[in-house]
N, C-alpha and C positions, 0 to 999 in steps of 0.2 A: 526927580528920580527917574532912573533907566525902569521900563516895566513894558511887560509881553503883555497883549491881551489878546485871548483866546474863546473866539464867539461874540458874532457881530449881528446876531437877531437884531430886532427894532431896539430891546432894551440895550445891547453890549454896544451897539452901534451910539449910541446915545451917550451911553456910559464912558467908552474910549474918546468921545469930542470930550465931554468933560474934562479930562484929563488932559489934553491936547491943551487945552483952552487956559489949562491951569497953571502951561509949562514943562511936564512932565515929558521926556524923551518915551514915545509907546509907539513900540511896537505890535502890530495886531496880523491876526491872522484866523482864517474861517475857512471853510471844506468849499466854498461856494467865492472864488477870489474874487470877484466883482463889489462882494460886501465890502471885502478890506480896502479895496480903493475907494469908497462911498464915504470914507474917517478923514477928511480934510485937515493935511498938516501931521498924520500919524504915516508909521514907515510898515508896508504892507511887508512880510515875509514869507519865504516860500514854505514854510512848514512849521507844525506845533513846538518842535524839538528850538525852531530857532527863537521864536517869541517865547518858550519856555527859561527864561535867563533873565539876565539881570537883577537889579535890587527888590521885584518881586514880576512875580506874575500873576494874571488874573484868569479863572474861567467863568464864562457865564455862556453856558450851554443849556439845551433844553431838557434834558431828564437824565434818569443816573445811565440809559445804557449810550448814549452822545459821550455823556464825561469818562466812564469808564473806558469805551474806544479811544478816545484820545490821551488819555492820562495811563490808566493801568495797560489796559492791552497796546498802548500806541508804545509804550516804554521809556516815557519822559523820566522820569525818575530814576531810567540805568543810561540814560544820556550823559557825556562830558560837560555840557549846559545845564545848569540847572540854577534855579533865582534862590534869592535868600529867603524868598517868602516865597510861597505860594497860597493864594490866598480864594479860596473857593467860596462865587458868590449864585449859584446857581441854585434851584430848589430843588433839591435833591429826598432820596429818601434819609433817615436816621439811620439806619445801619451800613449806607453807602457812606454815611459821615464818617460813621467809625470805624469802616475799613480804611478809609485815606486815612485819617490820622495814625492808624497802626502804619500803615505802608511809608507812610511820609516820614515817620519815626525811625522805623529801620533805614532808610535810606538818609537820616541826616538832614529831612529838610524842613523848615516849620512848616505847618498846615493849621491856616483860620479858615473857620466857615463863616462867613459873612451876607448870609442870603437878605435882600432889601425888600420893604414894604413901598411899594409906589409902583406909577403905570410909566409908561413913553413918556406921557408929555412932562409929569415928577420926573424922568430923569435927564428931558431937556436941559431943563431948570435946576438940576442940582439938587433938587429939591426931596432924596430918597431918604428912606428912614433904614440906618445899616443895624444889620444886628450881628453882632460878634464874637464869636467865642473863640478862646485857643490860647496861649502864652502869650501875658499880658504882655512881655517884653517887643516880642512879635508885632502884634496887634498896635504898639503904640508906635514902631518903625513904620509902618504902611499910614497911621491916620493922617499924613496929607492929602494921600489919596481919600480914602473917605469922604476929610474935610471939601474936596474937588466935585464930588460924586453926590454926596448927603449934605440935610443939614444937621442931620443929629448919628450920632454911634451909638448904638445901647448895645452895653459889654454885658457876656451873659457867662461868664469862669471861665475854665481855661481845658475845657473838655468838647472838642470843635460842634461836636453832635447835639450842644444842648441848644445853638444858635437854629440848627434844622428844625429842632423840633418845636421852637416857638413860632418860626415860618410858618411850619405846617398848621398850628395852633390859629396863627391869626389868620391863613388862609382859609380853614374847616369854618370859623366867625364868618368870614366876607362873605363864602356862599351862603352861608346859614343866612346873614342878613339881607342877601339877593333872595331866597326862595322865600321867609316869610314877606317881603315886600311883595311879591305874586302873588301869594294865596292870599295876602289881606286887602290887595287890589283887586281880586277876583270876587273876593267873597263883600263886596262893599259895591263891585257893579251887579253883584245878582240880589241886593237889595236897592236897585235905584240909583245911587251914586257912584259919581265918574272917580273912577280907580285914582284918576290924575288927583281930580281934589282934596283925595285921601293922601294923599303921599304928601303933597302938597304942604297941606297942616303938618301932617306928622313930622316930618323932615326941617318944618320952622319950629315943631314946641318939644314936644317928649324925645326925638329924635335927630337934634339937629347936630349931627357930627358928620364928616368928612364922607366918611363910607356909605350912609345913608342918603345924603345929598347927590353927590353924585352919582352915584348908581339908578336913586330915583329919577333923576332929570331923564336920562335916559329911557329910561322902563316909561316912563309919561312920554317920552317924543317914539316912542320906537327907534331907538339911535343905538342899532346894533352894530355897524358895520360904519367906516373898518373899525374892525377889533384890536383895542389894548390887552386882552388878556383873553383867549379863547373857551369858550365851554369846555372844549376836548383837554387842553390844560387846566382848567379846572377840576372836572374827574382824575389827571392825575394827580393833583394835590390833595385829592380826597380820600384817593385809594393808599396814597402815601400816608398818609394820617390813619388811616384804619387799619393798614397793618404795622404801624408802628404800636396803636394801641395796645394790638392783640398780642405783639411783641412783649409787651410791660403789665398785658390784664386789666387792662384800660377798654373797660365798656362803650363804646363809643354810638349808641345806637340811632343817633339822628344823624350820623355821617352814610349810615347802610341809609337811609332814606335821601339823604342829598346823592347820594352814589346814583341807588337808580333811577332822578328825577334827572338829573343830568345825562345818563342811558337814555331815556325817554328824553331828548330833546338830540341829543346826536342820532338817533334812530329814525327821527322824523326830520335829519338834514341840516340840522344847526349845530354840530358841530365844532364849526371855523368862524362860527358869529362873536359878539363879545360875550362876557359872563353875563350879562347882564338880561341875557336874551333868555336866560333860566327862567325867568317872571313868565314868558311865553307856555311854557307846562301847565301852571295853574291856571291861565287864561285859557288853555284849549279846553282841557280836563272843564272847566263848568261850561264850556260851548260858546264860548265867547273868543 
């Protein structure tokens, strides 16, 4: 397939070799053109409007006011280019989903939101979990891509915004799962035992899934840096989750407590560390 890809962070950078790698003719392009020649065997171009074409296009930018600059306010969609799909994989908020699919409508062009569960090194390997929503017809045109990208698609109807909000759903879990591994690290070294050996057990018996393990290995070695997913992007997937809540009357009251426990760790400089350096709050907070 002909396909633009637009945003070349660690994740889209990763994402466009996939694709590359899979055969796909990709075009890519980023605000920063150094990225775009870093995509081996992809064809860099001089601007969004030109990667925006072909048999689809992709964004994976960092939050909704990156994507709205380039897409709404940039004017991709009153351009003479425009792809058969465009296919938005970025984490965005729920009600910026649902203004592109209104926009995208009026203008004639399909819009999937396809935001992915996994880090860099998942989307070395192909290895991302896609979630998708928007007209099936759509959605089943672009799944080579996908199948290049992920190893699984979970289709979530045909209303792009329901894909964002399961995003936000499984990201609001991951921190929820990093700060209780803190506090039950913390609160296990101020009775005598090493936080590590705690995670340790938990992570081989009652907790031995993907999120837990990894995240633990880390939190036990202090292996913040470099970061696959930052604190500071973490707070914005959380502040996106709580007011999506408030949007739909959706109580969300441990997301206001992961909100300011992540404040409290940007405040003290961590920032630009990985998620995972959230565990570091409950370790200060008991003095340890």
């Amino acid at each position: 397939m002909d396909v633009g890809f637009i945003g070349l962070g660690r994740m889209g950078r990763a994402m466009a070799a996939r694709l590359v790698a899979a055969g796909h003719r990709v075009r890519v392009w980023n605000r920063s053109p150094e990225a775009a020649r870093s995509v081996e065997g992809a064809e860099p171009v001089e601007s969004a409007a030109e990667a925006f074409s072909g048999d689809a296009a992709i964004t994976m930018l960092a939050d909704d006011a990156a994507l709205r600059a380039v897409t709404i306010e940039g004017g991709l969609l009153d351009s003479g280019r425009r792809p058969g799909v465009h296919v938005g994989m970025s984490t965005i908020s729920v009600a910026l989903a649902k203004e592109l699919a209104a926009v995208h409508e009026r203008a004639g062009v399909a819009y999937i939101s396809a935001p992915v569960f996994g880090r860099p090194d998942a989307a070395d390997k192909g290895a991302l979990n896609i979630i998708a929503a928007g007209d099936d017809a759509a959605i089943t045109r672009v799944q080579p891509l996908f199948d290049a990208m992920g190893t699984k698609t979970w289709r979530f109807g045909t209303e792009p915004e329901k894909a964002n909000a399961v995003k936000l759903a499984g990201n609001f879990m991951l921190v929820a799962a990093i700060e209780a591994m803190g506090e039950a690290a913390a609160f296990a070294e101020g009775h005598g035992v090493a936080g590590a050996d705690l995670l340790e057990m938990l992570t081989g018996t009652l907790f031995a899934a993907p999120v837990y393990k990894n995240y633990s290995a880390m939190i036990m070695e202090g292996r913040y840096e470099p970061p696959g997913f930052t604190v500071r992007l973490g707070l914005k997937d959380v502040r996106l989750a709580l007011a999506a809540g408030e949007a739909s009357n959706v109580p969300m009251p441990f997301a206001s407590v992961l909100r300011d426990n992540l404040l409290d760790a940007i405040a003290h400089g961590d920032g630009d560390i990985d998620l995972a350096g959230l565990a570091t709050v409950a370790a200060r907070r008991s003095g340890r």
